[in-house]
N, CA, C and O atoms as a DFTB+ gen file, in Angstrom:
624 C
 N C O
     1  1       1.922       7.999       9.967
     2  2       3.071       8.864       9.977
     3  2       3.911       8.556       8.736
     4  3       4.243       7.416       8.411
     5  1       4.142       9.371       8.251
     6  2       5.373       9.503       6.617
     7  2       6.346       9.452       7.060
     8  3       6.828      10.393       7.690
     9  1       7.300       7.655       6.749
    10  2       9.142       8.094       7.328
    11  2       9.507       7.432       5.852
    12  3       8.938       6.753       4.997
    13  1      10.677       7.983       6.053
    14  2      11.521       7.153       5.483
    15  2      11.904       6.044       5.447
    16  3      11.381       5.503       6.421
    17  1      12.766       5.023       4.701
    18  2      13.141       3.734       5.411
    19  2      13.472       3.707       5.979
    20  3      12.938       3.057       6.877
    21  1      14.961       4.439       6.291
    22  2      15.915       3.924       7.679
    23  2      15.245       4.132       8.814
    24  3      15.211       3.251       9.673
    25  1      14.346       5.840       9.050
    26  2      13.752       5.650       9.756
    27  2      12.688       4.817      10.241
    28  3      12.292       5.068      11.379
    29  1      12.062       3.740       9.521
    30  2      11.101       2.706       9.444
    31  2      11.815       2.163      10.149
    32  3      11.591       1.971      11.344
    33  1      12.610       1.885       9.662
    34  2      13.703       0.605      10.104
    35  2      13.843       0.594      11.531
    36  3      13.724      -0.408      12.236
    37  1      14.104       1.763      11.925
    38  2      14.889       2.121      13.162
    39  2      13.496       2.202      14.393
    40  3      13.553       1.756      15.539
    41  1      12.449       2.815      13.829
    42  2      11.326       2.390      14.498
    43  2      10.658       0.773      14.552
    44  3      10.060       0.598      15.614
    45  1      10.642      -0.062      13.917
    46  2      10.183      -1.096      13.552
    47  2      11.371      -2.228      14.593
    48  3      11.057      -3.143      15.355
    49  1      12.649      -1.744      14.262
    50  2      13.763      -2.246      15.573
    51  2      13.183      -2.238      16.948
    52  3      13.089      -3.356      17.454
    53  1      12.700      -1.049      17.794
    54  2      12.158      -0.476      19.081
    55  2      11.014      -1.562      18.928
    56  3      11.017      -2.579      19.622
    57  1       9.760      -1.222      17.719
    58  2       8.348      -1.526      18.523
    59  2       8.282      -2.536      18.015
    60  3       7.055      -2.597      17.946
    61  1       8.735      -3.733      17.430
    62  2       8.463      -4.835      16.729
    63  2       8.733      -6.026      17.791
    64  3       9.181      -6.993      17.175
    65  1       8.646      -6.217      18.812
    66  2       9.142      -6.927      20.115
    67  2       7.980      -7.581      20.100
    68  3       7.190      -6.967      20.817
    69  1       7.334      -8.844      19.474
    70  2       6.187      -9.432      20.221
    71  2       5.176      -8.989      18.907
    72  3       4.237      -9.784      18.925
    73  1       5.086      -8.451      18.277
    74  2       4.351      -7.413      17.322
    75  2       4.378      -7.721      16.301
    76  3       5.478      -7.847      15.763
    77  1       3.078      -8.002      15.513
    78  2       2.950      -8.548      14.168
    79  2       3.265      -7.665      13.195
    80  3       2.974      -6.534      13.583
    81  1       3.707      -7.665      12.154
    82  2       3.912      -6.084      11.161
    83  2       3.302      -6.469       9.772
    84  3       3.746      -7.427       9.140
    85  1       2.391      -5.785       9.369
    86  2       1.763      -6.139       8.352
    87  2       2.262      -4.659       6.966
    88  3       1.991      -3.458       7.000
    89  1       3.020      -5.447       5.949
    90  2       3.112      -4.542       4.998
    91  2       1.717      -4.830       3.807
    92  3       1.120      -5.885       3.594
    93  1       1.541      -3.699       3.287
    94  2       0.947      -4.089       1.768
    95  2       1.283      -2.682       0.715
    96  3       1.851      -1.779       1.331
    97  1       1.131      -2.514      -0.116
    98  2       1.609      -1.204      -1.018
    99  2       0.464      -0.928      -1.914
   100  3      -0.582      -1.575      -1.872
   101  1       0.725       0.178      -2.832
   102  2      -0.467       0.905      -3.186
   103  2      -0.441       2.267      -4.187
   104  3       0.583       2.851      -3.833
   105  1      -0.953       2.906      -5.064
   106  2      -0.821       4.139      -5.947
   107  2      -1.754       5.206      -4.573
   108  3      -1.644       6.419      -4.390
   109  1      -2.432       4.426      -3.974
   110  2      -3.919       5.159      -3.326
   111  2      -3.780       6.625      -3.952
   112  3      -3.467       7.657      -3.359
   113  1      -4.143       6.420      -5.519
   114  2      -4.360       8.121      -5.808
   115  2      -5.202       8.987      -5.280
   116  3      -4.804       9.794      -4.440
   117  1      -6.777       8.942      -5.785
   118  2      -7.744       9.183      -4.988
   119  2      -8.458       8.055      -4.186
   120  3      -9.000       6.969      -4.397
   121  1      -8.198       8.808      -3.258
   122  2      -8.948       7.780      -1.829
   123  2     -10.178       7.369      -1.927
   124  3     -11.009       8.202      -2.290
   125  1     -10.498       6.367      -1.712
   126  2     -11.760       6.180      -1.946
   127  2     -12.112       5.073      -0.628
   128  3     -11.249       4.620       0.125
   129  1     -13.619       4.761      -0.554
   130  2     -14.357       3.665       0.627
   131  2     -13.358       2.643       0.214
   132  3     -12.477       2.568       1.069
   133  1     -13.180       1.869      -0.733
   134  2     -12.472       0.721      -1.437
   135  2     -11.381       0.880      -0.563
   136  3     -11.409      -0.030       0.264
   137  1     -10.473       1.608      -0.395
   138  2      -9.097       2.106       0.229
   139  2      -9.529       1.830       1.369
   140  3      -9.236       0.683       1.706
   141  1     -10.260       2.556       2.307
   142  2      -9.773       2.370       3.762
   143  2     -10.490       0.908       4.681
   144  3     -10.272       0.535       5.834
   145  1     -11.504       0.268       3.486
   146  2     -12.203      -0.622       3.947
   147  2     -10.780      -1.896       3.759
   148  3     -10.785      -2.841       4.548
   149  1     -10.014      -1.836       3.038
   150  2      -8.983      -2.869       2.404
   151  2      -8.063      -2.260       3.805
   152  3      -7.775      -3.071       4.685
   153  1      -7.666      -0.921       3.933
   154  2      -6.254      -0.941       4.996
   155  2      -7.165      -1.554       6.089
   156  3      -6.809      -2.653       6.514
   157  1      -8.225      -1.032       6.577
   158  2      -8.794      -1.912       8.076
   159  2      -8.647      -3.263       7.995
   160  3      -8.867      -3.791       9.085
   161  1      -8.378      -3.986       7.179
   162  2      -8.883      -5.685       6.959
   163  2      -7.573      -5.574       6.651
   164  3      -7.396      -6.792       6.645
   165  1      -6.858      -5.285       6.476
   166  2      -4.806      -5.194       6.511
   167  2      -4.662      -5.360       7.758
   168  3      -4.183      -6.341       8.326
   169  1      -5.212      -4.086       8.361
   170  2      -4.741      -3.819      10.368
   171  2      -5.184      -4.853      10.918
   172  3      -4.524      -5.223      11.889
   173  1      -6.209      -5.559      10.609
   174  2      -6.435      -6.332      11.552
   175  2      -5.751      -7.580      11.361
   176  3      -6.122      -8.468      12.129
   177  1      -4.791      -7.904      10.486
   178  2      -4.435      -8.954      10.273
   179  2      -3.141      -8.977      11.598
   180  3      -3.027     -10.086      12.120
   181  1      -2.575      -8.316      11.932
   182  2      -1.206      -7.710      12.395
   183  2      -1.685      -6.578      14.219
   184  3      -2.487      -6.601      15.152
   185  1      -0.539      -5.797      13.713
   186  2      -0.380      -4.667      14.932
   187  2       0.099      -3.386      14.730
   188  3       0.022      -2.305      15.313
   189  1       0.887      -4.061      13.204
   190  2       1.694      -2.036      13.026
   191  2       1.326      -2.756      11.726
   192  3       1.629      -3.921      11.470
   193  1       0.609      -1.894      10.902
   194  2       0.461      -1.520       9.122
   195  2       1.512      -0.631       8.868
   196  3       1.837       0.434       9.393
   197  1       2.047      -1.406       7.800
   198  2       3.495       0.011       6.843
   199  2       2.670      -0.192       5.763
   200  3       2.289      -1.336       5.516
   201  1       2.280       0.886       4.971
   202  2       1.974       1.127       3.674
   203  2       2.632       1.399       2.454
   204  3       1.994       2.251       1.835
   205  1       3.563       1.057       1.902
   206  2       4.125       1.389       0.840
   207  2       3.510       2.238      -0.440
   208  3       2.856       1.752      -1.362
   209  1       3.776       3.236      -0.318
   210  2       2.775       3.951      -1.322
   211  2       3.458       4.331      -2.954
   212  3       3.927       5.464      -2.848
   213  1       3.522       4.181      -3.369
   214  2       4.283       4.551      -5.090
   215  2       4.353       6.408      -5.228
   216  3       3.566       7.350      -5.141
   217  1       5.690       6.203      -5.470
   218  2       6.078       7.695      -5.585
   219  2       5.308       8.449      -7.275
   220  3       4.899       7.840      -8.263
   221  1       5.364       9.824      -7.027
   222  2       4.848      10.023      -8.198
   223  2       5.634       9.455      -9.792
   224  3       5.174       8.641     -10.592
   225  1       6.301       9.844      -9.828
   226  2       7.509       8.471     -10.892
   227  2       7.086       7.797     -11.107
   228  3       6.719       7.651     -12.273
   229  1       6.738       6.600      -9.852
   230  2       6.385       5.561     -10.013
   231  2       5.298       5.403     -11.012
   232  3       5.311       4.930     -12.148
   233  1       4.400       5.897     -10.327
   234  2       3.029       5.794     -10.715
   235  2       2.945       6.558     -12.484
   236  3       2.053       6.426     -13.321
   237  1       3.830       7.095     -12.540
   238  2       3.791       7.464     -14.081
   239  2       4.182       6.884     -14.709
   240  3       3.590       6.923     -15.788
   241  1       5.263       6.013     -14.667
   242  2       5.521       4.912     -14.982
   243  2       4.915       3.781     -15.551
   244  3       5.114       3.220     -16.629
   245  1       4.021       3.512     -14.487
   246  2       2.979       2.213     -14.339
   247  2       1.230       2.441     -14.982
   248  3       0.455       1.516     -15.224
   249  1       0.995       3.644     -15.116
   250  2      -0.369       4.440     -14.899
   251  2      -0.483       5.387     -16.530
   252  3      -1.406       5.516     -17.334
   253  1       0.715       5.835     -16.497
   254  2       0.981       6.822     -18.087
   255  2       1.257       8.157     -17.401
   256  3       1.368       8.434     -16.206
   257  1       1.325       8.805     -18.357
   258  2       1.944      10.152     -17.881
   259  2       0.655      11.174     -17.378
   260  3       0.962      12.350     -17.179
   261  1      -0.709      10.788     -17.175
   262  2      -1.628      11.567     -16.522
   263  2      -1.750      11.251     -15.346
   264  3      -2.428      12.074     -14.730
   265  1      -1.350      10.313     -14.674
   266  2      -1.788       9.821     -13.312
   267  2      -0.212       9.887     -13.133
   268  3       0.618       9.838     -14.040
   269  1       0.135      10.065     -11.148
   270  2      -1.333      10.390     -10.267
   271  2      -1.906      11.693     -10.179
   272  3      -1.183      12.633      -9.848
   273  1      -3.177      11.878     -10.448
   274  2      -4.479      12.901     -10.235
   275  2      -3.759      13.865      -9.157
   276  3      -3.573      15.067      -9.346
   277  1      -3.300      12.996      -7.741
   278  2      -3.041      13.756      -6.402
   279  2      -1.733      13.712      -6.084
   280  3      -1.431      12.542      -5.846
   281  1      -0.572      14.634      -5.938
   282  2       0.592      14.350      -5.135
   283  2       1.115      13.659      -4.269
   284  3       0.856      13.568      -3.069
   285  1       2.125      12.993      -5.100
   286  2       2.903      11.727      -3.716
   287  2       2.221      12.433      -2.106
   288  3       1.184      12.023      -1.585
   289  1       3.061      13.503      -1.572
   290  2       3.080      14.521      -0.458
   291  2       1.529      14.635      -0.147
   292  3       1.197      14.396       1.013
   293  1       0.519      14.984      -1.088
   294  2      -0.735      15.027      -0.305
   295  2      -1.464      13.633      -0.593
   296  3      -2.530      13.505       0.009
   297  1      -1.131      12.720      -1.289
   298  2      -1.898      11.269      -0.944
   299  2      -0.810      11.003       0.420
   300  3      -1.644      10.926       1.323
   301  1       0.093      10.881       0.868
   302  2       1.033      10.654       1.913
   303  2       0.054      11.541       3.120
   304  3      -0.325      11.003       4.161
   305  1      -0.232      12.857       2.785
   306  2      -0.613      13.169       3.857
   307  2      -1.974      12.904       4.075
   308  3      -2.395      13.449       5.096
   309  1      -2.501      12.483       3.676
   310  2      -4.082      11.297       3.742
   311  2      -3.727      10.253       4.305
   312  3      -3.696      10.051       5.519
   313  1      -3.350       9.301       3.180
   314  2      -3.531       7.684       3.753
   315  2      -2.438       8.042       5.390
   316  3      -2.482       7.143       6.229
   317  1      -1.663       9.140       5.687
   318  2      -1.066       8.992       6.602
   319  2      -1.550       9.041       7.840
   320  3      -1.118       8.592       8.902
   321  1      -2.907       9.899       7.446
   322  2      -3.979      10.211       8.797
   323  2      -5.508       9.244       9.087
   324  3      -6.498       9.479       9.779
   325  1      -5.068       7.902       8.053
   326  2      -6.033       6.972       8.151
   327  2      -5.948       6.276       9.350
   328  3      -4.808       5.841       9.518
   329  1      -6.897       5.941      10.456
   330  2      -6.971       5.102      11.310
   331  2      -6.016       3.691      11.856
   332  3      -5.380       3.440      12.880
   333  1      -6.314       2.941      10.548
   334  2      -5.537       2.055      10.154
   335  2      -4.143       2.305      10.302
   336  3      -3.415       1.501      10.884
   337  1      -3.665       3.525       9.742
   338  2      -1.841       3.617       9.003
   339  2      -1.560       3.560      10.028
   340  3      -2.128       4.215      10.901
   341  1      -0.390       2.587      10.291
   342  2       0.966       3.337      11.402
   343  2       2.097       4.254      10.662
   344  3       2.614       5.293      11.073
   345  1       2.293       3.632       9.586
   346  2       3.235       4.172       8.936
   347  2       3.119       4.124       7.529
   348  3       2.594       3.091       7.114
   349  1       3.587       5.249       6.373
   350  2       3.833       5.152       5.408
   351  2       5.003       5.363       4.826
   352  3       5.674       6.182       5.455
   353  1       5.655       4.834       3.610
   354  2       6.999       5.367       3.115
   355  2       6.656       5.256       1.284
   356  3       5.910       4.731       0.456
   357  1       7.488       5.915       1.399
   358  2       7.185       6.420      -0.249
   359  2       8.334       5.523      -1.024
   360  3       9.440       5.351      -0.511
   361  1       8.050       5.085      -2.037
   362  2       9.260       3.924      -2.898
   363  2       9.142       4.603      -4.617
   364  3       8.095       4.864      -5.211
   365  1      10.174       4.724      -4.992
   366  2      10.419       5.252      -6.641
   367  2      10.355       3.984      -7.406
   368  3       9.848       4.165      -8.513
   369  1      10.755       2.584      -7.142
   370  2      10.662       1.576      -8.077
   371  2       9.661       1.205      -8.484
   372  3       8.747       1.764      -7.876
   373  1       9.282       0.470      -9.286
   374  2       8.006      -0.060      -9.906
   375  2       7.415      -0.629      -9.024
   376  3       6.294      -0.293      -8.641
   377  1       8.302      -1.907      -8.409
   378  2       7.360      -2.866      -7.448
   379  2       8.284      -2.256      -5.689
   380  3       9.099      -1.355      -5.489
   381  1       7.741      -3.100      -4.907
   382  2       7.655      -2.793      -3.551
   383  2       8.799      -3.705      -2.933
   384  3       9.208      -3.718      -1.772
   385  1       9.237      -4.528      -4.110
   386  2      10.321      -5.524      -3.410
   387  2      11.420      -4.895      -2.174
   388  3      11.339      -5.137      -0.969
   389  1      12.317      -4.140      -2.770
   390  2      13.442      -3.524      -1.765
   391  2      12.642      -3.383      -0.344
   392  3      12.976      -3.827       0.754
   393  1      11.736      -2.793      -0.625
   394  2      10.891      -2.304       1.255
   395  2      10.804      -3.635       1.810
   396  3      11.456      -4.181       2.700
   397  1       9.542      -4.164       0.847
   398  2       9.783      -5.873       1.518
   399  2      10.574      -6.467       2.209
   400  3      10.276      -6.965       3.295
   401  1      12.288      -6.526       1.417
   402  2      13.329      -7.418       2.029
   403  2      13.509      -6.531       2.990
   404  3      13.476      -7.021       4.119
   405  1      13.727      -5.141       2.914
   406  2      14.194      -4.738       4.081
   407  2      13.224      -4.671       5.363
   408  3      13.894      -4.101       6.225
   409  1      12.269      -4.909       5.764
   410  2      11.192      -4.789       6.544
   411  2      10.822      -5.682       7.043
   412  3      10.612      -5.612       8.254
   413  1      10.524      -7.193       6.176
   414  2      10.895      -8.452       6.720
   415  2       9.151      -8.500       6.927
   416  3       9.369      -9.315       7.824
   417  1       8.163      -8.420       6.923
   418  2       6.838      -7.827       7.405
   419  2       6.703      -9.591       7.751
   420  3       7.298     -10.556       7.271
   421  1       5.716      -9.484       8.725
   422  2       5.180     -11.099       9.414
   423  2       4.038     -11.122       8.445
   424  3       3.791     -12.284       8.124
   425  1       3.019      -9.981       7.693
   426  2       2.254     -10.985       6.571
   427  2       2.302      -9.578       5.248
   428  3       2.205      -8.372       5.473
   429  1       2.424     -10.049       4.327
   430  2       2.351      -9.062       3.282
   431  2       0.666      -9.189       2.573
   432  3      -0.113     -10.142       2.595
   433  1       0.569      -8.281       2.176
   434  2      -0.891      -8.070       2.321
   435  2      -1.253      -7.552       0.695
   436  3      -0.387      -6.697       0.510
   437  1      -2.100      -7.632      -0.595
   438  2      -2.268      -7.235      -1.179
   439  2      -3.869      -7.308      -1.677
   440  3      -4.522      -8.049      -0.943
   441  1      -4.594      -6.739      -2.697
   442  2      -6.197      -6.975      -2.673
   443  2      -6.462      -7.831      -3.672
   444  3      -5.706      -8.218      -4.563
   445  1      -7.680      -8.124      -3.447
   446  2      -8.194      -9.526      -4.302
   447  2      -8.230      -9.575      -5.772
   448  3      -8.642     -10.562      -6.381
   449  1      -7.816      -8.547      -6.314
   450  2      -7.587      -8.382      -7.261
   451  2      -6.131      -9.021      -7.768
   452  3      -5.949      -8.813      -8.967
   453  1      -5.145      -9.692      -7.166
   454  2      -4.165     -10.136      -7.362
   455  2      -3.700     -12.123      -7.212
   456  3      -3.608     -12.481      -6.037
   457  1      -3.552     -12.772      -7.822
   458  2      -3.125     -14.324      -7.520
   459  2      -2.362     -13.927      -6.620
   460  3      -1.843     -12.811      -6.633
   461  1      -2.109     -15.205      -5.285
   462  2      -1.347     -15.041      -4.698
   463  2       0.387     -15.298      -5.449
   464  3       1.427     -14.877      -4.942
   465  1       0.282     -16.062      -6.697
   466  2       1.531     -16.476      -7.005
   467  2       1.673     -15.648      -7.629
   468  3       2.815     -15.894      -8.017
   469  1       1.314     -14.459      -8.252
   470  2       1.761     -12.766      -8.537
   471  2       1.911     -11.807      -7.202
   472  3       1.945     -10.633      -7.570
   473  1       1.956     -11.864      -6.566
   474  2       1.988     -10.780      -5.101
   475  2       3.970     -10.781      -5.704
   476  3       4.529     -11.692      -6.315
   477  1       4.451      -9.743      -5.348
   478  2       5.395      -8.967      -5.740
   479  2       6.150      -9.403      -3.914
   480  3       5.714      -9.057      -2.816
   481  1       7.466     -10.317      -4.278
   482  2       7.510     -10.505      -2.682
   483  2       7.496     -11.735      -1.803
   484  3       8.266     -11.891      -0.855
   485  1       6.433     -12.722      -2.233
   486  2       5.324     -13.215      -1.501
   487  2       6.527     -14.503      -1.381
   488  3       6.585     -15.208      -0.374
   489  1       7.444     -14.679      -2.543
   490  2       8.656     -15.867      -2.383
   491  2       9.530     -15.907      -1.143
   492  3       9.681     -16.845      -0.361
   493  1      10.079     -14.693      -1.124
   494  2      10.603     -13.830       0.117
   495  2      10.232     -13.975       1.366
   496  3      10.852     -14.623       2.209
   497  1       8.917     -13.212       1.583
   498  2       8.292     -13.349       2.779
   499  2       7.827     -14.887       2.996
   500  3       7.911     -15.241       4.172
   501  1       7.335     -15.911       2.055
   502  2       7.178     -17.076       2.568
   503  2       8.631     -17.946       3.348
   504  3       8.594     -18.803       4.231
   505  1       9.977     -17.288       2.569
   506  2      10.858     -17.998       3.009
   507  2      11.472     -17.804       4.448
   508  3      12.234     -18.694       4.825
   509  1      11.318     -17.123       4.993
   510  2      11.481     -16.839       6.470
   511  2      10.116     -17.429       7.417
   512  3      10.150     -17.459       8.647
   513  1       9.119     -17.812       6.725
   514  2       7.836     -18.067       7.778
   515  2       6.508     -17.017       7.881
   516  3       5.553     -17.203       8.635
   517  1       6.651     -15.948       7.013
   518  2       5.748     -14.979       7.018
   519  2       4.754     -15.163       6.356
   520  3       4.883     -16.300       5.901
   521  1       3.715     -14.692       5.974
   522  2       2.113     -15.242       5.618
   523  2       1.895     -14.069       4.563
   524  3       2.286     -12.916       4.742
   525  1       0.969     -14.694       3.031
   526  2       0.698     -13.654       2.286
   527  2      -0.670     -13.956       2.160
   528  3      -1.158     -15.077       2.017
   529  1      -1.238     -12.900       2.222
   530  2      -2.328     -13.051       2.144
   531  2      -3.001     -11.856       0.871
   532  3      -2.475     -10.758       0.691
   533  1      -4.334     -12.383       0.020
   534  2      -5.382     -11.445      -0.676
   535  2      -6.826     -11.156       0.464
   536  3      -7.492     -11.826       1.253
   537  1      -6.775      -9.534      -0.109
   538  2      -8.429      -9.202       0.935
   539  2      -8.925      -8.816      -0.378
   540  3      -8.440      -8.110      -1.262
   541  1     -10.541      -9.771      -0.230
   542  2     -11.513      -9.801      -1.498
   543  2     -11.771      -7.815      -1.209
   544  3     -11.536      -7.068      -0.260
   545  1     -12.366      -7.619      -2.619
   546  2     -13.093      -6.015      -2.327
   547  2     -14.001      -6.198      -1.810
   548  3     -14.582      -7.283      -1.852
   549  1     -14.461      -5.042      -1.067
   550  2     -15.757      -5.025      -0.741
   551  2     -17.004      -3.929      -1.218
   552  3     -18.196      -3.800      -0.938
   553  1     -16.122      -3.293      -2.012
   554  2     -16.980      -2.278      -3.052
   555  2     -16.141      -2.279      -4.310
   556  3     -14.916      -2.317      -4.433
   557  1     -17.315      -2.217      -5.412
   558  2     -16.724      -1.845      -6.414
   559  2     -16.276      -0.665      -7.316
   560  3     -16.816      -0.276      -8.351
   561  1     -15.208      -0.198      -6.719
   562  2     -14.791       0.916      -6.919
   563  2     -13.219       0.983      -6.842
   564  3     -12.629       0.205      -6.093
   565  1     -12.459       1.995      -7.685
   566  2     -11.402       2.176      -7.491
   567  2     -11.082       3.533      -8.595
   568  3     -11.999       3.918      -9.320
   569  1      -9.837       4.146      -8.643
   570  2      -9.586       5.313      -9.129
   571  2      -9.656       5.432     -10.209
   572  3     -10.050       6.512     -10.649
   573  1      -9.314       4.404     -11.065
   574  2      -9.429       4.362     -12.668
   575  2     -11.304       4.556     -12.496
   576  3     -11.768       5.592     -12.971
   577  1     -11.829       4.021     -12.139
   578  2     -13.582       3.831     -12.387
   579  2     -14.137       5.341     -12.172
   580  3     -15.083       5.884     -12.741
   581  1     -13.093       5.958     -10.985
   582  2     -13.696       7.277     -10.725
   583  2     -13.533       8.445     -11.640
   584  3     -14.207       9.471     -11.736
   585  1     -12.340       7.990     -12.375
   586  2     -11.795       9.485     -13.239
   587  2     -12.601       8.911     -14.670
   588  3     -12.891       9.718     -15.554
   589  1     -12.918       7.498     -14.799
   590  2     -13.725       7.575     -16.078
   591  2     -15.050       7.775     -15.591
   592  3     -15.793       7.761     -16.573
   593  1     -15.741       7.965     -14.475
   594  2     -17.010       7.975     -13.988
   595  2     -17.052       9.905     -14.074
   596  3     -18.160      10.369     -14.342
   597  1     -15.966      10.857     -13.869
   598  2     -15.885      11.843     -13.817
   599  2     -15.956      12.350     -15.447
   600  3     -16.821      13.101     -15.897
   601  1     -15.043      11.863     -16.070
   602  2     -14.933      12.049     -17.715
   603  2     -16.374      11.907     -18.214
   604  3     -16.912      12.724     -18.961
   605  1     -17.072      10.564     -17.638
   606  2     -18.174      10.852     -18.546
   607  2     -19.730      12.112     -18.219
   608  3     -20.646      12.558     -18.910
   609  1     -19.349      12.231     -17.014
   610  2     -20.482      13.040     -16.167
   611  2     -20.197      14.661     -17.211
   612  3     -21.104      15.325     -17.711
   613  1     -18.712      14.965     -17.304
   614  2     -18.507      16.198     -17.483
   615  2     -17.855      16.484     -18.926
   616  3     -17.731      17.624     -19.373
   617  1     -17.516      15.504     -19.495
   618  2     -16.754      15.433     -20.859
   619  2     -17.126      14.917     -21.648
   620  3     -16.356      14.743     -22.592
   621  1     -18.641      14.317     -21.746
   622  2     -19.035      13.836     -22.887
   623  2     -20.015      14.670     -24.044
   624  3     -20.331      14.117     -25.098
């Protein structure tokens, strides 16, 4: 489901009673196996997955001014109907910090592609008692590989 923060907030108040909450964040431009094999091995760490997803801004920002490929609104309305998601919220800043503090998540979650002493956060969430964890890939694949795997099939 796509909320907002406060509304996160205000849900996460109600169902968080006993309940592990696992955040991790993400461009998920085009979706790929890589994506939903990483949110399942998120979910299972926890009970409610929040996904932080990078607004389009963002991602232009971070990516250049061609990416993202897919709309904030329709990658939102994907990763929102993944198995895994409980929730997604959309963030304009570069990194995921603000959601973080405000969310408080019991393990923050990012992919193996990252040191744990780079996870965006991970100071934070350790200082209350919360757990950070990396999930290795399990395919090698991701969106940059696909749009140059597309470029060369059709543009060379």
């Amino acid at each position: 489901m796509l909320v907002g923060l406060e509304e996160l907030l205000e849900i996460l108040d109600r169902e968080r009673g006993g309940k592990k909450v696992v955040f991790t964040n993400g461009c998920f431009d085009i979706i790929h196996a890589g994506h939903v094999d990483y949110l399942e091995k998120a979910k299972s760490l926890g009970d409610i997955l929040v996904v932080g997803m990078n607004s389009d801004d963002s991602i232009r920002r971070i990516k250049g001014e061609k990416r993202p490929i897919v709309s904030q609104e329709m990658r939102a309305k994907v990763l929102s109907s993944l198995k895994p998601v409980d929730y997604v919220v959309i963030f304009e800043e570069d990194t995921p910090l603000r959601l973080i503090e405000a969310i408080r998540p019991d393990v923050l979650v990012k992919g193996g592609d990252w040191e744990l002493e780079k996870v965006v956060g991970r100071e934070f969430v350790e200082s209350y008692g919360g757990v950070v964890k990396t999930i290795p890939f399990e395919y090698e694949v991701s969106t940059s590989k696909i749009i140059e795997r597309i470029i060369s099939l059709y543009c060379d």
